[in-house]
N, C-alpha and C positions, 0 to 999 in steps of 0.2 A: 719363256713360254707365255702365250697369249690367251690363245683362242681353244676349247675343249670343248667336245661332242661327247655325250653322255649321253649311249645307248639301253634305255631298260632304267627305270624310273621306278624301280623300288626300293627298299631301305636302305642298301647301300649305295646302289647309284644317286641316289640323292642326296643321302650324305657325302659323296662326294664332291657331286654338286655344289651342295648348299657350301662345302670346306673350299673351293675355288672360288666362289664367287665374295665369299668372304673376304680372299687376298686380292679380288678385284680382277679378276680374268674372266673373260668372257668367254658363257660356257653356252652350248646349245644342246636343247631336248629333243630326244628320239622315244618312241616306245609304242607299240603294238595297241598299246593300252590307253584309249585316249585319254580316257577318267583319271590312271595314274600321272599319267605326263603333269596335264593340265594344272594337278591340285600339286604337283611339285613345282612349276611355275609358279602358281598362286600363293606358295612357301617362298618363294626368292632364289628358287635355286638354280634358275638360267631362264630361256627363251625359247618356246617352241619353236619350231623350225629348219628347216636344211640351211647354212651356213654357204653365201654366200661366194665364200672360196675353201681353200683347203686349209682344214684347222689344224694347230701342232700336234694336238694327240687326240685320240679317240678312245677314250674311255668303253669297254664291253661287260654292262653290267645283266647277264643275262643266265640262264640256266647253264652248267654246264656240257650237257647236249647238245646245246644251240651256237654254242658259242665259237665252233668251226667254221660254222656256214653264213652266220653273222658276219663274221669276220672278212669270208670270201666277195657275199653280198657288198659289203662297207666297202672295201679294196676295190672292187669294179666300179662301184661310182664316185672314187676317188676321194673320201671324206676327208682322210688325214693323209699328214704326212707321216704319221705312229701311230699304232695301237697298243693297247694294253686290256688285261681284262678283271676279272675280280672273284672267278670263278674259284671253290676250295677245292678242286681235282685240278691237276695242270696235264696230266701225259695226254688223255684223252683230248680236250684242244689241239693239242698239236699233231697226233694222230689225225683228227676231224680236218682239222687244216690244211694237211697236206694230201686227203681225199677230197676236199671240197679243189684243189687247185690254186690255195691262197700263197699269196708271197710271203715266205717265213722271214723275211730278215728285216721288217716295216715292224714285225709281230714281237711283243716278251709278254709271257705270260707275268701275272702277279696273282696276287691273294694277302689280300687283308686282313689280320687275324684281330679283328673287330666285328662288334654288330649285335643284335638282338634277335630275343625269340617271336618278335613279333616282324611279320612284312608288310610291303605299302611305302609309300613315300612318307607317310604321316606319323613311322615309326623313324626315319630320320633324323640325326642332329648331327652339324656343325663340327661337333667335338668329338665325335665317338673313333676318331682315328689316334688322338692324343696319345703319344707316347705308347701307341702299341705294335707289334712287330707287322712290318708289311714284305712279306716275301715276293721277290720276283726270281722270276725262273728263265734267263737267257736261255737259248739254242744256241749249235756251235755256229748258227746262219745269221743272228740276231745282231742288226748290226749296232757298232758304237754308242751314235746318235740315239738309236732308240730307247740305248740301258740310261743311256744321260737323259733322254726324257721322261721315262719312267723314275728313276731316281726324283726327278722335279717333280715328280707328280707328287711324291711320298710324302716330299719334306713340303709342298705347299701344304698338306694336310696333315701335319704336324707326327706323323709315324717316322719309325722304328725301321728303316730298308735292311733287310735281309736277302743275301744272295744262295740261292740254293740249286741243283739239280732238279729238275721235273719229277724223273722216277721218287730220288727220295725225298721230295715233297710229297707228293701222295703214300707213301711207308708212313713217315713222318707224322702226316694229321692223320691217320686213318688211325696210329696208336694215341694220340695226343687231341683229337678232335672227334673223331666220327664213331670209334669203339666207345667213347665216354656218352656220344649221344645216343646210339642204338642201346647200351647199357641203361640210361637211364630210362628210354623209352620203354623197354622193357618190365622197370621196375613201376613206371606209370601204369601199365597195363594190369597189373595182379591188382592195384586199385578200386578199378572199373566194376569189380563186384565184390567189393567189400563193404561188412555193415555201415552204415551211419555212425555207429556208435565208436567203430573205430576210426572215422576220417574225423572226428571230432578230437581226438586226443591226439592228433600228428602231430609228430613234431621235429622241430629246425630241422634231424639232422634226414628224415625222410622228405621235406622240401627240397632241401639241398642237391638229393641224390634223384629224384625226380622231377625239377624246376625245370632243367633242361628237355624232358621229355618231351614238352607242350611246344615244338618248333614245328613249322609249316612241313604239314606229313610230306605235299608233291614234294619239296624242296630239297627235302632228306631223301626222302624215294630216288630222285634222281642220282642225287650225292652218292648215296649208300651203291648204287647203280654203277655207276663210273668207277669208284673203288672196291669193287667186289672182290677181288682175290686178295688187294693188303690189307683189307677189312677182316676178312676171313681168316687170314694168318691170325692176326691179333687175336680176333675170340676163340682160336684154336686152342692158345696158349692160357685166354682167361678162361676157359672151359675147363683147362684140364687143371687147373687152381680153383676153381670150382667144385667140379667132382672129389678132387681131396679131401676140400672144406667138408664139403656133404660127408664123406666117409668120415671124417673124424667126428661129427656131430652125433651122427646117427652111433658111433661104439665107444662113447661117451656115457653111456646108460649100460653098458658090456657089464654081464657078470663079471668076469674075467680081470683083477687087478690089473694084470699087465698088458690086456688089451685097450682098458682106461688110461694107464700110462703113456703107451704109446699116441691113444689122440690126444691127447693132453697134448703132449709134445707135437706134435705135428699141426694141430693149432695156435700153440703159442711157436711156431718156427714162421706160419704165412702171419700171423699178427705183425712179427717182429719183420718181417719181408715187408709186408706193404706199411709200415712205419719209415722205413729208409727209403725208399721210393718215395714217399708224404715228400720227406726230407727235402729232395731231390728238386721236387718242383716249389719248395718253400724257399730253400737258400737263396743265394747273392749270384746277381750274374753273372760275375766275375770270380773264381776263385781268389785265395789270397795268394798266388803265385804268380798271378798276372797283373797287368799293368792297363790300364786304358789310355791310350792316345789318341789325341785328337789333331788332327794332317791337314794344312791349309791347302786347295785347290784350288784349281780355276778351270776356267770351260775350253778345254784349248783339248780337243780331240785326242781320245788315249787319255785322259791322265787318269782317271782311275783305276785299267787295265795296268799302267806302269809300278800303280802303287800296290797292286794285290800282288805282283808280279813281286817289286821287292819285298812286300811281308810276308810272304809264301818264303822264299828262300831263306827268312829267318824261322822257318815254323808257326807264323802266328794265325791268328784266326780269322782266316777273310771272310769266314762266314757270319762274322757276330759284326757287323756296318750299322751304324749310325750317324745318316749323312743330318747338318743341320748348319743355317744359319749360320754366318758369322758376317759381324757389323765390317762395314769396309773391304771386305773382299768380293769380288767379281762373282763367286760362284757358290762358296759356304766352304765348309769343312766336316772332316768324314774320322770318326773314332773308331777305332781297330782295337779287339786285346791282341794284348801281345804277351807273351811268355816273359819272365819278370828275368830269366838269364840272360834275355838276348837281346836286353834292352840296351848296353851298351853298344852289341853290333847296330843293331836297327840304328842307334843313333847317325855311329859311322857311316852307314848304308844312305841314309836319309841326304846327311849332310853334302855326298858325292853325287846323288842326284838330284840336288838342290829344294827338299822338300820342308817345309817351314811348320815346325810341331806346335803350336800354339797353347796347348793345354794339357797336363798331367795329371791322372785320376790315380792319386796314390792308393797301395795295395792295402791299408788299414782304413781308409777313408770309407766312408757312405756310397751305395752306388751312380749317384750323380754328382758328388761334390767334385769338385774340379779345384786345382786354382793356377794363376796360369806360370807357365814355364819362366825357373830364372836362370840365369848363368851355370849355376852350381849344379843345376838337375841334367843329370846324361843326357837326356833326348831334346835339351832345347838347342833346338839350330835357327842362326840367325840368318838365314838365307833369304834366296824368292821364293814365292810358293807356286811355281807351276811346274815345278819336276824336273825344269829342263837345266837343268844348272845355270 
């Protein structure tokens, strides 16, 4: 990949930007906004202007309301030969896409789970994709080429490819994203008329839990908009963990011994609940029952689809990919957990369809230490690495 069109010149589009031009690809600026465009030029982060022919991908970094008919608009006057976009709602896109009359199979949705509470090009950096998960969300219409260029997009920008479904990507962050943000915006507003005397003595851990409040209100508006009903499941569920709370708080003061008893208990049960849940988003991303392997590739049409193909039929986890770099091969290599049982089959499996493990992330090991495969370890196969035996 060459040539990149990055539509919508605000903090992430820019940071995009500015992450391609870094690895020296030439990227061109779009955006509504002359002021925005212009001052992310004047950052380095591409070239204002329509791009003389058709570039490899189209970057759509725009609301996700818009981003249907973006889409359809880009497609009729031919900009790429792929698009992709960066929106955190995916089903509505495609939805929107297929009422606006766009071609799904040029199209994969993504989403960057990167960024800041600040927008603008000038909240932008370079680096802000490092090592963090970038989900893209194929259709059953989305063709090959396109996941391989989305994929290139990820690892030029130094993220984490995550493969998901649409629907449960929006479930997904609507529990792990957008409920945390509406939560804390929330908690920012009881603020708004509280003494002096108490916004004087806050502390860490009400920054912490209101820090994210202060994100761009349209921005959310729209978000919170687009996932209204998986949004609404969630606080269903934190509501009615809420109202508990409340009950046990307020019969805490209960004459009643064993009415005190019982909130007692019922507050030290949700303490102990959202402690293992902490847990949960604290631990390792790998269990200690799994394995991470690392699969040499190349660009030769299908092979990625072949390799989820064989790790599926061992049970492992196609959803946890981490495509990246590797010195001397054509195209890079892609780490997979894998079930720590099935690792001798996988081996087997690997080796009859000719696939070249290059790296072992032992189950006791740190979660990036690696080192690389010898003879003695199951999964080293000394083959070719393009699948095809």
């Amino acid at each position: 990949m060459k040539t990149v069109a990055v539509v919508g010149t605000g903090a992430i589009g820019t940071s995009v930007a500015l992450a391609l031009t870094k690895r020296g690809l030439t990227v061109h600026l779009e955006d509504v906004n002359a002021t925005a465009v212009r001052t992310a030029e004047a950052m380095g982060a591409g070239s204002v202007g329509t791009p003389a022919e058709r570039v490899d991908l189209a970057v759509i970094a725009v609301p996700p309301a818009h981003t249907g008919s973006v889409l359809e608009q880009l497609q009729r006057r031919g900009l790429a030969h792929a698009y992709t976009d960066v929106a955190s709602v995916k089903t509505l896109p495609y939805d929107d896409l297929r009422l606006a009359g766009a071609e799904p199979a040029s199209f994969i949705g993504g989403h960057p789970l990167a960024g800041t509470d600040r927008s603008g090009p000038l909240a932008a950096r370079a680096d802000v994709f490092q090592d963090r998960p970038w989900i893209l969300t194929p259709s059953a219409r989305t063709d090959q080429s396109v996941l391989n260029r989305a994929l290139e997009l990820v690892s030029l920008c130094s993220g984490v490819p995550v493969i998901m479904d649409p629907l449960v990507h929006d479930r997904t962050l609507a529990l792990t994203s957008h409920a945390p943000q509406l939560i804390s915006t929330l908690m920012a507003a009881t603020l708004v008329d509280a003494a002096e005397a108490d916004i004087r003595v806050a502390g860490q851990g009400l920054r912490n839990v209101a820090g994210p409040g202060g994100g761009d209100p349209e921005l959310w508006r729209d978000i919170f908009t687009a996932n209204a009903d998986a949004l609404a499941d969630v606080l269903d569920a934190y509501a009615a963990d809420l109202g508990r709370a409340v009950g046990a708080l307020r019969a805490l003061g209960h004459a009643d011994d064993e009415v005190r008893e019982r909130a007692e208990g019922e507050l030290e049960t949700l303490l102990r609940h959202g402690h293992r849940g902490r847990a949960r988003v604290a631990g390792p991303a790998s269990s200690p029952a799994e394995v991470r392997l690392s699969v040499a590739l190349s660009d030769r049409p299908g092979t990625l689809a072949r390799l989820f193909g064989a790790v599926e039929e061992l049970g492992g986890r196609i959803e946890d990919v981490r495509l990246e770099n590797a010195q001397g091969l054509p195209y890079g290599s892609v780490s997979l957990c894998v079930p720590q049982t099935s690792v001798a089959d996988l081996s087997r499996l690997l080796r009859a369809g000719g696939w070249a493990t290059l790296m072992v992330a032992l189950p006791d090991a740190p979660h990036r230490a690696t080192r690389p495969a010898e003879p003695r370890d199951p999964v080293a196969v000394e083959v070719r690495a393009d699948g095809t035996g």
